[in-house]
N, C-alpha and C positions, 0 to 999 in steps of 0.2 A: 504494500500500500504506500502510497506518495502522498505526504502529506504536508506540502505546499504552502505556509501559511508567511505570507505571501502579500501580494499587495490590496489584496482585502483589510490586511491587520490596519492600514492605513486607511480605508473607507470610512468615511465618517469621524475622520481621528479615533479610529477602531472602537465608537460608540454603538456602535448596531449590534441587535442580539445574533449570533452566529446558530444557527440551526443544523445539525447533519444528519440526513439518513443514511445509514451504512446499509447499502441498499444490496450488496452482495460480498461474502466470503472469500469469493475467487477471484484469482487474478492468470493471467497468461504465463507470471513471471515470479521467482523464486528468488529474490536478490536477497543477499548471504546479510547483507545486517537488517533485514525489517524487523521489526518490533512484533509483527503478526506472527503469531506461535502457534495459532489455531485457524490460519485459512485451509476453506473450503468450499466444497461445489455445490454442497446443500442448503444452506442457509443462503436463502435468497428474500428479500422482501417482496410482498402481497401486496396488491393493490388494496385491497383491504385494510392491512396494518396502515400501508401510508395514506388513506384515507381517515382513518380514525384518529391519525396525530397530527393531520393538519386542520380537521374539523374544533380536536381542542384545544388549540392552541390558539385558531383564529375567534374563539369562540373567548376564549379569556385576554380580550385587550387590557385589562386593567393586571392581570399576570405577567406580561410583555408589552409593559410602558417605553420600550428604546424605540425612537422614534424612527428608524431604519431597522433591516432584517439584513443577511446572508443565509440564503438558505444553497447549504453547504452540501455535495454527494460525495461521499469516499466509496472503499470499499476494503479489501482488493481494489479491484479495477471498476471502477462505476459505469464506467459506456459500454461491459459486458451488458449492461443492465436500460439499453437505451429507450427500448423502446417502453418502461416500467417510467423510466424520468420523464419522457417525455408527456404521458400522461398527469404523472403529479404535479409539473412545471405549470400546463395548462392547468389543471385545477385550480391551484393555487392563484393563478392571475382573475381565474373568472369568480373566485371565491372574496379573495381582494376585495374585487370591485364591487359584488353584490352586496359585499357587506359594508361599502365605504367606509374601509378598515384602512385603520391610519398608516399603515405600510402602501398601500397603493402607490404605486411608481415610486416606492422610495425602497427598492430590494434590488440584493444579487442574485442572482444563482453562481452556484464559486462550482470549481469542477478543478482537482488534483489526478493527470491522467499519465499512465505512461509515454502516450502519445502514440501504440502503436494502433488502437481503431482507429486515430482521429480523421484521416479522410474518407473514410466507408458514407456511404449513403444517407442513409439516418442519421450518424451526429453531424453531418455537415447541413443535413437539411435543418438538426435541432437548434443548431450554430444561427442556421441565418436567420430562422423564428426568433430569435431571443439574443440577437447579439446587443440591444441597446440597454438588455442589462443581466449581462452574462462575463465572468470571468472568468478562463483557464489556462493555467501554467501545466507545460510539459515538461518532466523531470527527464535531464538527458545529463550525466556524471561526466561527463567531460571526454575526452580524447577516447576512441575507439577500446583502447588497451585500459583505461580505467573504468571506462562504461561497461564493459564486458566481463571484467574482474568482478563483480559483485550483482548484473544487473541481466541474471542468464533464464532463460525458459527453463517454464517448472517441466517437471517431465524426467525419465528413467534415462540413461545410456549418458554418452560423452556431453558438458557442457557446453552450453549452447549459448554468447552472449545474444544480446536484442538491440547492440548499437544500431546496426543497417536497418532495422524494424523500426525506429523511434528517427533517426537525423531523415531520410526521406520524408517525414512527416513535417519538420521546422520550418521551410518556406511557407509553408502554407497556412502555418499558425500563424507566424512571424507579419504573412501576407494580411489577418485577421485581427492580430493583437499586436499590431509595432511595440506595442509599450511590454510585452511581455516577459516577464521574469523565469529563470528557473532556480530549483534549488538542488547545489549540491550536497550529497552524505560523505563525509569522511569518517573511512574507521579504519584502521590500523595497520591494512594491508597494502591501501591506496593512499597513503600520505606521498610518497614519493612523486606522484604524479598530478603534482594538487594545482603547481604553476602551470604545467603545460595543457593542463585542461582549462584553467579560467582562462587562457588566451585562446585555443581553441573555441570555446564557446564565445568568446567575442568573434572569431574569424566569422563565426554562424551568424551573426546578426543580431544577438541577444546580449541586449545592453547593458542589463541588471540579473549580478548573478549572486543570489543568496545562498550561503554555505554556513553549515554545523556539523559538530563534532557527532555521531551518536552519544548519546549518554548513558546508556549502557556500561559495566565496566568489562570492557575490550582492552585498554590499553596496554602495553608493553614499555619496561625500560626501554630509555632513548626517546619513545615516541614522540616528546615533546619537542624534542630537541630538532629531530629530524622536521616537523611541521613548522620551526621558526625558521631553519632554514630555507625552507619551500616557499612559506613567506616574505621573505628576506627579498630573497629572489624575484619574486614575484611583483613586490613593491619596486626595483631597480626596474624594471623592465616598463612598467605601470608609468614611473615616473619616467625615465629615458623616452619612451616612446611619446609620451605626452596623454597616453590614454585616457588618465584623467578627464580630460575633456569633455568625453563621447560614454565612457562606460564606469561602470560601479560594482564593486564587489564588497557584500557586507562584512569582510575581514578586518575592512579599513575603515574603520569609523571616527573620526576626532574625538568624540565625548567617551568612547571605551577606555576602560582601565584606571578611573579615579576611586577616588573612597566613596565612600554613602555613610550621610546621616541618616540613621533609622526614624530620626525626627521629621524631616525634610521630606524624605523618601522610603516610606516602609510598603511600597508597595510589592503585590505576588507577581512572579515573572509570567505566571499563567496564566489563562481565564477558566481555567476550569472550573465550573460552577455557574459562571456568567454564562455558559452555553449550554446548551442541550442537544443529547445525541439520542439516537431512536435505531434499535436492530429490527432484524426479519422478525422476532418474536414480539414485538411490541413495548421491548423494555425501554424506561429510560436512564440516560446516564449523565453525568455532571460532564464528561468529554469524553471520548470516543476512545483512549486509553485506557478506560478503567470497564469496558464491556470484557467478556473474558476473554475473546481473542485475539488479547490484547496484553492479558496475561499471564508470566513464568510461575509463579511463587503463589498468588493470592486470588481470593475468590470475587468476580464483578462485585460492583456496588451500585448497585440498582437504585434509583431515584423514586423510581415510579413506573409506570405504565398507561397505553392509549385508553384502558378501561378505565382506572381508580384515577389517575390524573399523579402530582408529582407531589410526595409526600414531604414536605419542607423540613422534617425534622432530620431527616437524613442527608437533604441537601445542606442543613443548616452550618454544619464544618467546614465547605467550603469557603463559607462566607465570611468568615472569620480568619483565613489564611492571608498572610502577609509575609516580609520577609524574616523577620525577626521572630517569628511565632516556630519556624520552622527547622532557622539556622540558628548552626554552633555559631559560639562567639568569635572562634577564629574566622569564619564567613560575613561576619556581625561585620569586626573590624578590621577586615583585608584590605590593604591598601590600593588593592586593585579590583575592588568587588562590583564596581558600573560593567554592566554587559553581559557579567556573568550568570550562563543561563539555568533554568532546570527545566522537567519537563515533571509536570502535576500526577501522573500516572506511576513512573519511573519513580519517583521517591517513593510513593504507595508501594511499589510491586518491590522493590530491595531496603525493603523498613527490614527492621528485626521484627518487629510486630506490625498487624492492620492497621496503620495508621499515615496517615498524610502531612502529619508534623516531624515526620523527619526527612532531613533534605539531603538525596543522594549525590555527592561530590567525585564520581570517579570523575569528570573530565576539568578537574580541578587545575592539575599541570596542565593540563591541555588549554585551557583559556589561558595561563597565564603566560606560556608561550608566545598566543597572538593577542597579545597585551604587548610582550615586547616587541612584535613584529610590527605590531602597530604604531607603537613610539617609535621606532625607525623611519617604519614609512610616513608619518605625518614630519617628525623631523627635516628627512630629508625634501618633503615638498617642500617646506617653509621658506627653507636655505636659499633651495632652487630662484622659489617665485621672489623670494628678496632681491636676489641678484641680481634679477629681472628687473626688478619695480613693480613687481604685478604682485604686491599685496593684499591690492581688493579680489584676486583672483583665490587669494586661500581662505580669507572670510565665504567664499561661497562656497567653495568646496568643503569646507571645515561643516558648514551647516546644514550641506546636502542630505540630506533623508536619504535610507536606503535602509531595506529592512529588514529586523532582525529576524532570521526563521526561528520559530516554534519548535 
């Protein structure tokens, strides 16, 4: 599953309630670090189930006061499932409207795809129904040899990657979403390859490229070391070549790697809880992380359901999470603690116990790495554009938005 998040987080200065139906288990593809432990070809969602969850949901506007919506499909792969979406899309628009429900023309539909349906029939026609309020990013890992390494068809006999199955696909998104982002995964086998893939993915056309660590603990001695390096690299090349200009990679952010006041800023890196996710059986969940196929160690945590509606006491933990609620004091007071991510499910799923207030740090060296890769490469713009006189040129770039994946 691709889970893209992405330039929706920035819609509405990420005020919209985010919705997802995990509308199907299966995917075409078996890439070595998905978080999915439990896809499959059976759990599939019902027109029925997604009826019933979008009936109460539009049915309680004063339960969903955000004055905007994302209504989100993952899966596995979601456009396995097109012609099921394409049905709920249209409900929901003619449902909207009957109800002069205050989401009318103010929603997405978000779509995270591997990219290899995307030009088939059906979702180009569901594309052009719905492109004025439709976004989707294609997860394509960078260079042939790291795309392949981790991103191959499920299936029995010799590995099989799915580069040539997803890059034929990119002009034509590319031709549909100029503005379109993708996100890369890095885990521990594919750090070496990490420069020559964000420059490939610029040779493609894809302006904005968002990259994260897994969070999982995968690491290995050295790994840190080797990703500042790649970085390093990567930032010379960024800055020599000028590309700054034209493209954006979220490794390099001005505002990453400062301290936090817990006072100023005790905010949760997640929305978990702020969202709502919905399976083939009708369950709900605070985010799509914490359904069971989602995970290793612990049992879902079910919210509620499209029958009984969403039992708040069980959501009510979320609502409470922050940073300080969750993190040791050495996270409290890291001196480099801005940026530093987690993922709401992942702490739940490598607690010692079921619980959501402990915050899991395996990619601890791993941020702090591209912390210093970062103060390198902001560094060396500053020098650059000084020697220039193009000062006002690093106020803009220092400020530029680019966003952090989930």
């Amino acid at each position: 599953m691709d889970k893209i998040k992405k330039s929706d987080k920035g819609w509405k200065n990420g005020a919209a309630k985010s919705i997802t139906f995990i509308v199907t288990k299966d995917c075409q593809l078996a890439c070595k670090y998905c978080y999915l432990v439990g896809k499959n070809e059976e759990e599939r969602m019902s027109w029925d189930i997604a009826k019933k969850a979008i009936d109460y949901i539009l049915s309680r506007e004063t339960e969903f006061p955000e004055e905007s919506v994302i209504w989100d499909f993952i899966g596995g792969e979601p456009f396995l499932e097109i012609d099921l979406i394409d049905k709920i899309c249209d409900y929901i628009k003619k449902e909207m409207y009957r109800l002069n429900h205050h989401w009318f023309n103010s929603y997405r539909f978000s779509f995270s795809t591997n990219g290899i349906n995307y030009d088939t029939e059906k979702v180009q026609s569901f594309i052009n129904k719905n492109r004025n309020h439709l976004s989707v990013g294609i997860t394509i890992d960078g260079t042939k040899k790291k795309h392949d390494l981790n991103r191959i068809w499920k299936g029995s006999g010799p590995e099989k990657g799915s580069y040539a199955d997803v890059v034929r696909n990119i002009p034509l998104w590319l031709s549909q979403f100029p503005h379109g982002a993708t996100k890369v995964t890095i885990s521990s086998a594919d750090i070496p390859y990490i420069k020559e893939s964000v420059l490939h993915l610029y040779s493609l056309g894809i302006h904005e490229v968002n990259i994260n660590c897994v969070f999982e603990d995968v690491w290995h001695e050295g790994d840190d070391n080797l990703l500042e390096e790649q970085l390093i690299s990567l930032a010379d090349e960024i800055i020599e070549k000028r590309l700054y200009n034209d493209y954006a990679c979220s490794f390099f952010m001005e505002r990453l790697g400062k301290p936090l006041d817990c006072v100023k800023d005790n905010s949760n890196w997640c929305g978990a809880g702020k969202m709502l996710s919905i399976d083939a059986a009708g369950n709900f969940y605070p985010c799509t992380r914490f359904a069971q196929y989602s995970l290793r160690d612990k049992k879902a945590w079910i919210i509620g359901n499209v029958n009984d509606g969403i039992d708040y006491n069980k959501l009510r933990p979320f609502l409470t999470l922050d940073r300080c609620t969750q993190s040791t004091e050495e996270c409290i007071n890291c001196d480099v603690a801005e940026g530093c991510a987690w993922c709401q499910g992942e702490n739940y799923d490598a607690a010692d116990t079921p619980t959501i207030f402990q915050r899991a740090t395996a990619i601890c060296k791993m941020h702090k790495a591209r912390v210093r890769a970062n103060n390198y490469y902001w560094n060396k713009l500053f020098h650059q554009l000084e020697s220039e006189g193009k000062q006002e040129l690093y106020e803009t770039l220092s400020y530029k938005k680019t966003e952090e994946p989930c």
